[in-house]
Residue, then its C-alpha position, 0 to 999 in steps of 0.5 A: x303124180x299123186x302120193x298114192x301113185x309114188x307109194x304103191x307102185x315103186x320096185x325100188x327107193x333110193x335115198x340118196x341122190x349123188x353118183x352112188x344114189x342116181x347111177x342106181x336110179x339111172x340103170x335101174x330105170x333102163x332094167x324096167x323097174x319103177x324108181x323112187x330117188x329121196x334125196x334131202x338137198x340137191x341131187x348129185x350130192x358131193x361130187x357134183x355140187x362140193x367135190x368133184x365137179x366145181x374143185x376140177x374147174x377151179x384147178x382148171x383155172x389154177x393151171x391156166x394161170x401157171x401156164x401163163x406164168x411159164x410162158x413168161x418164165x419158160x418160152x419168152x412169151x410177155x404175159x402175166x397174171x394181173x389180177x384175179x377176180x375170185x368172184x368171175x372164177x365162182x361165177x363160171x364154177x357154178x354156171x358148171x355146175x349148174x348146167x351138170x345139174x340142170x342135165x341130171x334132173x332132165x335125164x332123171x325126168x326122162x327117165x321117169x325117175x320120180x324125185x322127191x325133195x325129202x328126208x327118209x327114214x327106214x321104219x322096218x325092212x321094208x318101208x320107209x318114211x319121206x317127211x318134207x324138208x323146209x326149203x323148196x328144192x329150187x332155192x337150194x340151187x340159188x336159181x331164179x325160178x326160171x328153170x322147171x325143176x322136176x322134183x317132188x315137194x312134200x306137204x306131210x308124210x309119206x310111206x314108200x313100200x317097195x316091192x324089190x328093195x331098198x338102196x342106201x346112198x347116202x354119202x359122206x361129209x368132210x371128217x373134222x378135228x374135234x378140238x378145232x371145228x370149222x367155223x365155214x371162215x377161217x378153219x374150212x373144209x374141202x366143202x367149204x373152201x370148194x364153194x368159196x369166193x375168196x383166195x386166201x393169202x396163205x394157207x394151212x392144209x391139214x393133210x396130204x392125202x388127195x384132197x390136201x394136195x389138190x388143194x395146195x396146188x391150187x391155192x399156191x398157183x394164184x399167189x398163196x403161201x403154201x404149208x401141208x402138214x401130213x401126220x404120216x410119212x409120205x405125200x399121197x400116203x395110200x399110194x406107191x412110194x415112188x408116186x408119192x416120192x415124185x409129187x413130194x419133189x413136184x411140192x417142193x419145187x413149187x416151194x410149197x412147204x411139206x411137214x410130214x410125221x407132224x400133228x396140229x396140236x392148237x389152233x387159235x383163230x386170230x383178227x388176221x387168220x389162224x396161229x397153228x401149233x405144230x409138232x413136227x420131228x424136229x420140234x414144235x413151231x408155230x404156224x400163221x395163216x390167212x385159213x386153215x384147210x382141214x383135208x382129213x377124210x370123209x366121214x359116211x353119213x348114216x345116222x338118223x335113218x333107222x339104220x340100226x333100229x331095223x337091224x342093218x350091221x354097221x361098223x364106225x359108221x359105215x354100212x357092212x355088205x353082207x354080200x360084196x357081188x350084191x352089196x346087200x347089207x345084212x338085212x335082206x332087200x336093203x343095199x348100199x351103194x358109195x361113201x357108205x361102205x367100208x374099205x375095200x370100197x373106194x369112196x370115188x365118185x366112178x367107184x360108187x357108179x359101178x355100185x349102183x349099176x350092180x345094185x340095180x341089176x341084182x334087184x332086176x336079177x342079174x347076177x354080178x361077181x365082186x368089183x375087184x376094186x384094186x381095177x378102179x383108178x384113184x386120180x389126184x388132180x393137182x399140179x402135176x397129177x397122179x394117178x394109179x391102178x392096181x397094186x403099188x409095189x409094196x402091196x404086190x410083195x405082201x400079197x407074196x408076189x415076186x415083182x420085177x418092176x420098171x420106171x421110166x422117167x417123163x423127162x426121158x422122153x419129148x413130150x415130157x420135155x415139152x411140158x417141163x414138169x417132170x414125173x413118171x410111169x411106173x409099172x409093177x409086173x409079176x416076175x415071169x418064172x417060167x420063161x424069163x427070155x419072154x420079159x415079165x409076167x403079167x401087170x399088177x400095177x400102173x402108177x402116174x405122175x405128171x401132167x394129164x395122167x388122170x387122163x393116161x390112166x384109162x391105159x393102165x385101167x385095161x392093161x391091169x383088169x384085162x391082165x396084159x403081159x408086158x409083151x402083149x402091151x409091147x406090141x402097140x404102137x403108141x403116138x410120137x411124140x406123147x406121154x403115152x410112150x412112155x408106157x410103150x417104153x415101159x412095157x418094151x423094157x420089161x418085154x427084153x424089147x427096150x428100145x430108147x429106155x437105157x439099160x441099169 
């Protein structure tokens, strides 16, 4: 396809190539319109190549090697974990990957999606300028020439002028200390530690939010000496007290050290790692470590692309939708999509595919109502997993809801016990004013702990968005033995229907 081609006839331009960026080109493309996806390092951005995807398969190993630890320890079976090769474990890490990688860029081509390998930049509301990126696509994939790439390689600039709109998707990067930046050996991020070859020895994570916490299980399954340091009070901060109450047991008994209202004030780097200078509230200490794990956040990356120049509101960075159904931002015919946007969006990968999708039906037009993101699930994928969706208890009461609640504990029921790590389901649900006789009102909450929750959450996803009463959710019949019952078991309680749930 010849330059002219791509800059006359294109409906929409994207920058930005990861979930937000090609869920928009996906959708948009299956509406009929003509799809341009610029994207200056690999498409599927983040979450494919540095977050989701290769951080979820390294968890997968951890847990398999602390299944083989409670085989010994638990059920009498003679195994043990002799050795790690770190470098075996990248190895299938990556062929994940890449094999994701190499299934997006066909779907894409499918598609007619024209991808372009490229930098961009807004010079008015509606053109933008593509200027070419010095390393060729295929050797940012570290593959062997073998496989037939279909993205477009610049040899000078371009201007794109769309007839519909502009999507911006351009991500995030990992939020740093500022007095203590990573060096990529010994301070990381989670983009760093996620594409590593080694497994450190002992360990200093800064934060306690789902990135620190993943990371933590992780790094203490294959023999690491643990430490979290959390500024603020709780594990999980953003999440219900008691979801982040139970994975602060499931911390300790682990023995992985948890420092919670602590802040890092020094960081030396050492011939043997790390010596971190922590205050905490009993006093300051002195911590060392092989690394030092920063899991602070993420930071939207939006500068250098003509944002402010052609008017775009922007607020620390991120992007201000001037319309939350659209997502347009406060210049006309440009929108954002993913780790751009402000609060109350999420910054997940599920979260910025239902953003492309609704962007790219408003540019075919087809009108959208807000996503109410409180229907979004947030996953923790550590060991055990927490998962939630909805409001947590605190949230429910500010909102001036008057909640009933009910927590059934996954150790009262078989298949917790089978599995041993403890956790829970919790549900939050409007207290029924009219009729107490029929149990509460409807569910404003569904929050997890234990293991495979990521996967039970889908449940609770329904039950919130379709705005299920506890008696209507009673009336299912959930498999025994499960996890699952225990959602069964909540909803009976709160349905004056319990059953093996004992009364307070």
């Amino acid at each position: 396809m010849g330059f002219e081609e791509i800059s006359n006839d294109q409906d929409v331009v994207i920058i930005g190539g990861g979930t937000g960026g090609y869920a928009t080109a996906l959708r948009a493309r299956g509406l009929g319109l003509s799809v341009t996806l610029i994207d200056k390092g690999l498409v599927g951005g983040t979450c494919l190549h540095r977050g989701c995807i290769p951080s979820k398969a390294l968890l997968h190993a951890a847990e398999i090697s602390e299944y083989i630890e409670e085989g010994r320890l638990r059920w009498g079976i003679s195994a043990s974990v002799d050795k790690i090769d770190p470098l075996q474990m990248a190895s299938t890490r990556d062929d994940i990957v890449e094999k994701n990688h190499a299934g997006l860029l066909d779907h894409l081509r499918h598609d007619g999606i024209n991808v372009i390998s490229a930098t961009a930049r807004l010079v008015s509301d509606k053109k933008v300028v593509v200027s070419p990126v010095p390393e060729p696509y295929g050797a940012q994939t570290g593959a062997t020439g073998k496989r037939n790439y279909p993205v477009t390689e610049l040899s000078g600039d371009l201007e794109i002028t769309p007839k519909r709109g502009i999507v911006l998707a351009t991500g995030s990067r990992p939020r740093q200390l500022p007095d203590f930046p990573e060096d990529g050996k010994v301070i990381v991020t989670s983009d760093t530690a996620t594409r590593a070859m080694d497994i450190p020895a002992s360990v200093l994570v800064i934060g306690a939010g789902a990135i620190g916490v993943e990371f933590a299980t992780f790094y203490h399954a294959f023999g690491a000496k643990v430490t979290i340091c959390e500024a603020l009070p709780n594990v999980l901060p953003t999440e219900d007290q008691d979801v982040s109450n139970e994975m602060a047991r499931a911390l300790k008994r682990k023995n992985i050290d948890v420092l919670l209202n602590s802040t890092v004030k020094d960081i030396s780097v050492t011939k043997k790692g790390a010596k971190s200078l922590i205050e905490t509230p009993n006093g300051p200490i002195t911590l060392e470590s092989e690394k030092v794990l920063v899991a602070i956040g993420r930071v939207p990356v939006t500068e250098g692309i003509g944002l402010e120049e052609v008017g775009v509101k922007l607020d620390r960075g991120y992007v201000v939708p001037s319309d939350w159904a659209t997502l347009e931002t406060s210049v006309a015919n440009i929108y954002a999509v993913g780790d751009i946007l402000p609060p109350p969006s999420l910054a997940l990968a599920h979260a910025s595919f239902a953003e492309g999708i609704r962007v790219a039906e408003t540019l075919a037009g087809i009108k959208n109502v807000p996503i109410d993101y409180a229907g979004i699930p947030r996953a923790t994928y550590s060991h055990p997993e927490a998962a939630s969706v909805g409001l947590s208890e605190k949230q429910a009461k500010e909102l001036g809801y008057e909640v009933v609640t009910n927590k059934v504990p996954l150790t009262s029921i078989a298949k917790g016990l089978i599995y041993g790590q403890g956790g829970m389901v919790k549900i939050v649900a409007e207290k029924n004013s009219s009729d107490a006789s029929e149990g509460a009102g409807k569910i404003l909450g569904v929050h997890l702990v234990g293991p495979h929750v990521t996967e039970m959450i889908s449940e609770g996803m329904l039950i919130y968005n379709w705005e299920a009463l506890p008696m209507e959710v009673a009336e299912y019949i959930h498999p025994h033995p499960s996890l699952s019952e225990a959602f069964g078991e909540a909803n009976l309680t709160l349905a004056n229907r319990r059953l093996h749930q004992m009364g307070k």
